[in-house]
C-alpha positions as CSV (number, residue, x, y, z in Angstrom):
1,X,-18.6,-5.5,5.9
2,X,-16.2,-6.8,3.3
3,X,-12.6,-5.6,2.2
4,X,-11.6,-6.3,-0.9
5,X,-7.7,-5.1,-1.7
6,X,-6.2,-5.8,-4.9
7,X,-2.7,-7.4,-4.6
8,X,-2.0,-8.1,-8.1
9,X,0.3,-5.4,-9.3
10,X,3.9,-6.3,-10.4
11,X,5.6,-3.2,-9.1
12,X,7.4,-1.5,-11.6
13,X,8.9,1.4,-10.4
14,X,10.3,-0.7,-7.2
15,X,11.9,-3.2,-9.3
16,X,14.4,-5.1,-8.3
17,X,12.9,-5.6,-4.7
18,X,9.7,-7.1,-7.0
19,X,11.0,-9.1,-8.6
20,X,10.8,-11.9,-5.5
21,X,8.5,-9.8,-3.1
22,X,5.1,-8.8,-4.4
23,X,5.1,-4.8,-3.4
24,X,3.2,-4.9,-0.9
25,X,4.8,-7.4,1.1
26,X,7.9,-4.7,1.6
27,X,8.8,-3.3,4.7
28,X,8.0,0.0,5.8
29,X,7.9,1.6,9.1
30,X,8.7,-2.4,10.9
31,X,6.3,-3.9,8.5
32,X,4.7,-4.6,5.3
33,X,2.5,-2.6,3.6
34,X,0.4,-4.7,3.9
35,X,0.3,-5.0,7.5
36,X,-0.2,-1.5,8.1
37,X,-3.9,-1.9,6.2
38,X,-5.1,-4.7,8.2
39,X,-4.3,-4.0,11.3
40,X,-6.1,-0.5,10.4
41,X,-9.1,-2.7,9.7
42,X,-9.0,-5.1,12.4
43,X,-9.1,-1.9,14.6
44,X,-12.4,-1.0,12.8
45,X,-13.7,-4.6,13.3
46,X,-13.5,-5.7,9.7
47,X,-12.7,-9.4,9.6
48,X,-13.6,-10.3,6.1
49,X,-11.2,-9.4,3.1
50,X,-10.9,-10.6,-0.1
51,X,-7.4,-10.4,-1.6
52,X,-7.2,-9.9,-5.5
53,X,-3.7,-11.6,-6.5
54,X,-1.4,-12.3,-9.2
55,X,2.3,-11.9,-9.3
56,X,3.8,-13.9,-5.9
57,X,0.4,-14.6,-4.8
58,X,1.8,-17.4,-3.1
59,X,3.3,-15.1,-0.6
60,X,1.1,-12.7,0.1
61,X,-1.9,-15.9,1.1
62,X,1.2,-17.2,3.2
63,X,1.6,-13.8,5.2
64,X,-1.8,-13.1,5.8
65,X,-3.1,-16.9,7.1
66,X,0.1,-16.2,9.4
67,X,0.6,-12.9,10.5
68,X,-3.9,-12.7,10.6
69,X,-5.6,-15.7,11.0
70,X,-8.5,-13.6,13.1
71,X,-9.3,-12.6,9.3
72,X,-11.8,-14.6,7.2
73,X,-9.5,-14.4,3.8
74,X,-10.7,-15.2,0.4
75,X,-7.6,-15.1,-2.4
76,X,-8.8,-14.3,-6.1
77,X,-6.4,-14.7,-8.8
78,X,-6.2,-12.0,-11.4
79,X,-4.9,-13.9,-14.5
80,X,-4.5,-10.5,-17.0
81,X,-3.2,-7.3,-15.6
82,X,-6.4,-5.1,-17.2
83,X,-7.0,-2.2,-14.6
84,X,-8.6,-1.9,-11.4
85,X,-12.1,-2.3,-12.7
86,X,-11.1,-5.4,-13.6
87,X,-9.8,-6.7,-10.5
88,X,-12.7,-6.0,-8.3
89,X,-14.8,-7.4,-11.3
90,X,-12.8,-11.0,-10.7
91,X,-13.8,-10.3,-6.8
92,X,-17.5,-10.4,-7.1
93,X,-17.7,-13.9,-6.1
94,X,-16.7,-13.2,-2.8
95,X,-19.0,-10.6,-2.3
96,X,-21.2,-11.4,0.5
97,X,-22.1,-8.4,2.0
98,X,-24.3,-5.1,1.4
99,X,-21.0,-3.0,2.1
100,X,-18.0,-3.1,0.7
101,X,-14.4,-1.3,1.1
102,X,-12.0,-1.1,-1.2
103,X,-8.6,-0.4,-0.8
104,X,-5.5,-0.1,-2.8
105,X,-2.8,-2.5,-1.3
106,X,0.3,-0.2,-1.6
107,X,-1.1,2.5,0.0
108,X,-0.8,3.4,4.1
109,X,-3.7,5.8,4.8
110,X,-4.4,7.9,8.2
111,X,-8.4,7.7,8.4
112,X,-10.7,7.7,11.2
113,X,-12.7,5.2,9.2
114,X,-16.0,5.2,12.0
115,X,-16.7,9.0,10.8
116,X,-16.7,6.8,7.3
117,X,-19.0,4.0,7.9
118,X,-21.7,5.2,10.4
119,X,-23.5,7.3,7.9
120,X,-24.0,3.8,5.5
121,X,-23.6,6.3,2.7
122,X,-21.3,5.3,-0.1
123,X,-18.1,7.8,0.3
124,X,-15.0,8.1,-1.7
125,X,-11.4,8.8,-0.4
126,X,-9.9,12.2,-1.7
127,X,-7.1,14.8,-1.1
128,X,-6.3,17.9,-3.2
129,X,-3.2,17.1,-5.3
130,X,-1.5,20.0,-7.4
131,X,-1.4,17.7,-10.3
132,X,-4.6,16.2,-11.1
133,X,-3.5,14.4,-14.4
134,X,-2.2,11.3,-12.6
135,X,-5.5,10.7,-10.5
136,X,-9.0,9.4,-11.2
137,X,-10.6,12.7,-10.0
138,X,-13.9,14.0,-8.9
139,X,-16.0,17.1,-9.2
140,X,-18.7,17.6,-6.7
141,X,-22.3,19.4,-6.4
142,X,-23.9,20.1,-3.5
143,X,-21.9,18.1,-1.4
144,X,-22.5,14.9,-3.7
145,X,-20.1,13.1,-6.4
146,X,-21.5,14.5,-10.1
147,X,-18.6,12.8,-12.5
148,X,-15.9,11.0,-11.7
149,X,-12.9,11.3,-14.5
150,X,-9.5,8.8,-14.9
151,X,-6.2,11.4,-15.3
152,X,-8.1,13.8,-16.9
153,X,-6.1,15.7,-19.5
154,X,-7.9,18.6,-19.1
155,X,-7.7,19.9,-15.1
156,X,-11.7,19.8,-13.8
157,X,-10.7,19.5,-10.4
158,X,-7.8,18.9,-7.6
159,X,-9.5,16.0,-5.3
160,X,-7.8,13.3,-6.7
161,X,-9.2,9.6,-5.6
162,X,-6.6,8.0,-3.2
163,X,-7.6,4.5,-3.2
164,X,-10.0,3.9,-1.0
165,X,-13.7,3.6,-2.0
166,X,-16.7,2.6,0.3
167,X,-19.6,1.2,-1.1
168,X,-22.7,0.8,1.0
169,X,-24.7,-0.9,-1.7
170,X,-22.6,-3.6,-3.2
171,X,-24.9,-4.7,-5.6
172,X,-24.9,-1.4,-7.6
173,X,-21.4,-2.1,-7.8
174,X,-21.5,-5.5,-9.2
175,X,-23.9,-4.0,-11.8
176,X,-21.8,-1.6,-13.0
177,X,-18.9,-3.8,-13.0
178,X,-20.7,-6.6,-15.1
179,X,-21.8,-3.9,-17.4
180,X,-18.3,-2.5,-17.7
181,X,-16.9,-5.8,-18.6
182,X,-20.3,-6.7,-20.8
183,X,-19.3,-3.6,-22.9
184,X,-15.6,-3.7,-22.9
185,X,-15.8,-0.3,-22.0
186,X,-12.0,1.0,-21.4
187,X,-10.2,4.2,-20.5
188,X,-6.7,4.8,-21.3
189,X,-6.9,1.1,-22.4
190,X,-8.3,-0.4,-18.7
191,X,-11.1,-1.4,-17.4
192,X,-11.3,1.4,-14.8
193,X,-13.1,1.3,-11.7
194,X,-13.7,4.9,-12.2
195,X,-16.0,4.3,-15.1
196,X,-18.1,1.3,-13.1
197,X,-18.5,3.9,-10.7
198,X,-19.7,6.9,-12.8
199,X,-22.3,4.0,-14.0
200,X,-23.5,4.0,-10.6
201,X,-23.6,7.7,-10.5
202,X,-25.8,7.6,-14.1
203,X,-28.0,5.5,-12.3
204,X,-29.0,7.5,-9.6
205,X,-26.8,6.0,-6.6
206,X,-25.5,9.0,-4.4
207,X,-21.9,9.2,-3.3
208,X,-20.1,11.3,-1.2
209,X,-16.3,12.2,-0.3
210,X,-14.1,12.4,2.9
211,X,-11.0,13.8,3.5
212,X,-8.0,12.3,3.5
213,X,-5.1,13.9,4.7
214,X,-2.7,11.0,5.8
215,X,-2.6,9.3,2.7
216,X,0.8,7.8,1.7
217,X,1.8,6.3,-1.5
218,X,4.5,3.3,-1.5
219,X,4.9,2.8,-5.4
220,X,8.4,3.9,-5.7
221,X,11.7,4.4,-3.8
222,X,11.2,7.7,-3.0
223,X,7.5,7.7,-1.7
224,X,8.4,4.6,-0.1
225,X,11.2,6.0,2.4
226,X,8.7,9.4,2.6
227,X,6.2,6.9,4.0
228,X,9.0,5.2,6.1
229,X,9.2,8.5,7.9
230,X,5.4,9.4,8.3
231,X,5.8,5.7,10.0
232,X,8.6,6.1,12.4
233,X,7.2,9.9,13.4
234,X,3.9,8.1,14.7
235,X,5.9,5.0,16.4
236,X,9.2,4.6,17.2
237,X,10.7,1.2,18.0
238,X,14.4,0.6,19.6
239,X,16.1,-1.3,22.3
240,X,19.4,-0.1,23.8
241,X,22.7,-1.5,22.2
242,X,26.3,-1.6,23.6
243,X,28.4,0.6,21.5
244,X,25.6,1.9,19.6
245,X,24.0,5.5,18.7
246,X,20.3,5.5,18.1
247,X,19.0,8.5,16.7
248,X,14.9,8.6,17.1
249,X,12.6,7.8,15.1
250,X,13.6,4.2,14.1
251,X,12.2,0.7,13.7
252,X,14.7,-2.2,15.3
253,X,13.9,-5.3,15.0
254,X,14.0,-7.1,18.0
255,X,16.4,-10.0,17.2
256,X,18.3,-7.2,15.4
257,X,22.1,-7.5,16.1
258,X,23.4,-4.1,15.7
259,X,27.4,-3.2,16.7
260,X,29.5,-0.3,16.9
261,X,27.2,1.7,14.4
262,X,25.4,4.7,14.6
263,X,21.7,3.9,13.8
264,X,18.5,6.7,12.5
265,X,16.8,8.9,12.3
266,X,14.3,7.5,10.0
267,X,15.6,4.1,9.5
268,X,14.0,0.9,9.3
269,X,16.0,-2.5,10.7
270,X,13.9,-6.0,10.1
271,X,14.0,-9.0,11.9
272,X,17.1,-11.1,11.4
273,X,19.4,-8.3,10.6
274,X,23.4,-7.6,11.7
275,X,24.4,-3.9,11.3
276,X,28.4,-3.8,12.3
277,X,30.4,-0.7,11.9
278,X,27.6,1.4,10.1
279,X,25.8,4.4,10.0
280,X,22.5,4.1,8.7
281,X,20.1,6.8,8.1
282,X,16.6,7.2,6.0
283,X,16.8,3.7,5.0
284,X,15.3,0.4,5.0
285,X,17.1,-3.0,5.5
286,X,14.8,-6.0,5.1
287,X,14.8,-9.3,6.6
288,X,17.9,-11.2,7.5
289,X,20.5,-8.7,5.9
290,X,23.6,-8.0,7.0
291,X,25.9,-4.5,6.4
292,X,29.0,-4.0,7.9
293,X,31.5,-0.8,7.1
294,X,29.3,0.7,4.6
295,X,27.5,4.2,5.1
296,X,23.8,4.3,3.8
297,X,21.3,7.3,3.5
298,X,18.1,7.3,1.3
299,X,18.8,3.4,0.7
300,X,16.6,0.3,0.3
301,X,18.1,-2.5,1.1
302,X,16.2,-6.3,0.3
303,X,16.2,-9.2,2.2
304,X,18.8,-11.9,2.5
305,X,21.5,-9.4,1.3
306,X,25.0,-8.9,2.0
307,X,26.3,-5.1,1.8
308,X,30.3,-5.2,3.1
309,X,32.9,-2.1,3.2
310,X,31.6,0.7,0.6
311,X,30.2,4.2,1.9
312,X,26.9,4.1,-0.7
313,X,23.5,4.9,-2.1
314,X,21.9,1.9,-3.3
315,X,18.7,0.3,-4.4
316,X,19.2,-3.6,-4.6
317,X,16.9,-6.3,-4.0
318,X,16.6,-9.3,-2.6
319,X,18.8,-12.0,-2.4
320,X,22.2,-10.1,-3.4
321,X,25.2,-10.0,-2.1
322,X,27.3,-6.6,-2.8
323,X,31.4,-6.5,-1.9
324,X,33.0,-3.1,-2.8
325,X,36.7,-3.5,-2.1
C-alpha cells in the first residue's frame, strides 16, 4: 500500500508561523504534525508515501529523509494551489500500488487503521459535525456511500469527510481524476477530490465509511493547542528540574533548560529551548526559543524566538525576537 499526503498548503489561518515553516512541520504534542501521521503508518506497516508539496517543500523532504529514512518517499511538486483533486491528480505518477491511502497532512487522527484495511473495501473517514457546510459530506444507503457533496449549502447529512480516504482500487481513482482534470470540472472553483470520487461512485465502485472519533484538526491557533492537549492526555513527557513546577500533562524536550519556572498543564517545550522565571501553560514553544519573566497561557510561540519580561498572550512566528520593558 501507498500513502499519498498532500503537503502543499500555505497555511493561512496560522500565519506568521507559515510563513518559514510549512504547517505541518509545527509542533504539537513534542512533534510535528507530520510526525504524528507517519509514525501512525509505520505502526500499520506502510513504508511507501508520496508527499504532494509546494510552499517550503524543501523542508518538509529534509524532515522526512531524516527523521524516516525506513520510508520509501516520493516528493511531488504542486506548482498551482487548485484543490485537493488536483493534488492527488499531480500524484498519479507515483502510484504503484492497487491500494492507496490518502491523508490530509494537518490532521492527527486516532484510528485503528487494521479494522480499515483487512476488508480491501474502499472506506472513507467520517465523524458527525453539527455544521456540515464546511465539510465534503456523505449520505449513505444501506451501509454504502450513494453521493458524496463539497460544503453543501443545503444540510443532506452530518458525516462530514475528515481527511482520510482509502482506496482499494487505485486505478478507478486515476480514472476519475484524469477525467476530472480532462473536463475541468470544479466545485466552489477546485478541482475537488470529492467530485473524482462521486465519478467512481457513478461508475459502480462501492465505498464504505468508518468512524472516526479521534480526529483533530491543526489548521489554526485554536485547534492547534485543542490538539496539543488530545496529545499530551495520551503521552506525557517530563524530566525532573531543580527549582521547577511541572504540572502533567506536558511535552519537555530533553535538552530543554528550564529554571525557576512553573511549567503545564498542557504545554509543549521543543528541543533547544531555555524557559527562566516563567510560567507556562496551554502553550507551545518551538525549537531553540528562549522566554524568561513572561507569563504565557493559550500561546504559540515559533522557533528561534526571544520572548523577555512581559506577562502575555501572543501568537508570533519564527525567528522574532519580542522585549516588552
Amino acid at each position: 500500500m501507498r500513502a499519498v499526503i498532500p503537503v502543499a498548503g500555505i497555511g493561512t489561518r496560522l500565519k506568521p508561523h507559515t510563513y518559514t515553516t510549512p504547517k505541518v512541520l509545527l509542533n504539537v504534542g513534542g512533534k510535528p504534525m507530520l510526525g504524528h501521521i507517519l509514525e501512525k503508518l509505520l505502526e500499520e506497516k506502510v513504508y511507501k508515501a508520496t508527499f504532494v508539496i509546494g510552499h517550503l517543500g524543501d523542508q518538509i523532504k529534509d524532515y522526512v529523509k531524516k527523521e524516516y529514512p525506513s520510508i520509501k518517499a516520493d516528493f511531488i511538486e504542486q506548482k498551482k494551489m487548485d484543490g485537493l483533486g488536483h493534488a492527488i491528480y499531480t500524484a498519479i505518477p507515483t502510484f504503484d500500488d492497487k491500494e492507496i491511502f490518502i491523508i490530509l497532512g494537518d490532521t492527527v487522527f486516532d484510528v485503528y487503521l487494521k479494522d480499515v484495511f483487512k476488508d480491501k473495501q474502499s472506506a472513507l473517514g467520517v465523524k458527525k459535525v453539527d455544521d456540515p457546510s464546511r465539510f465534503g459530506v456523505a449520505v449513505l444507503e444501506n451501509g454504502y456511500i450513494n453521493k458524496l457533496v463539497e460544503k453543501p449549502t443545503t444540510p443532506i447529512s452530518n458525516l462530514a469527510l475528515v481527511g482520510l480516504y482509502y482506496i482499494a482500487n487505485s486505478d478507478a481513482l486515476v480514472k476519475s481524476l484524469n477525467n476530472l482534470i480532462k473536463k475541468d470540472i470544479r466545485t466552489k472553483g477546485e478541482l475537488q477530490l470529492t467530485d473524482a470520487l462521486q465519478m467512481m461512485l457513478d461508475d459502480g465502485e462501492k465505498i464504505k465509511t468508518f468512524d472516526v472519533n479521534g480526529w483533530y484538526d491543526c489548521g489554526k491557533p485554536e485547534t492547534l493547542l485543542s490538539t496539543n492537549r488530545f496529545l499530551l492526555d495520551q503521552k506525557s513527557v517530563t524530566k525532573k528540574f531543580e527549582n521547577v513546577v511541572v504540572n502533567p500533562p506536558v511535552f519537555i524536550a530533553e535538552d530543554a533548560k528550564i529554571e525557576n519556572s512553573v511549567i503545564g498543564p498542557y504545554a509543549t517545550i521543543d528541543k533547544g529551548c531555555i524557559i527562566k522565571e516563567s510560567v507556562i501553560k496551554n502553550s507551545i514553544v518551538g525549537t531553540n526559543s528562549q522566554v524568561s519573566k513572561a507569563m504565557l497561557n493559550g500561546s504559540i510561540i515559533g522557533n528561534n524566538t526571544i520572548v523577555k519580561g512581559a506577562f502575555k498572550k501572543l501568537n508570533i512566528g519564527d525567528s522574532t525576537e519580542i522585549d516588552f520593558y
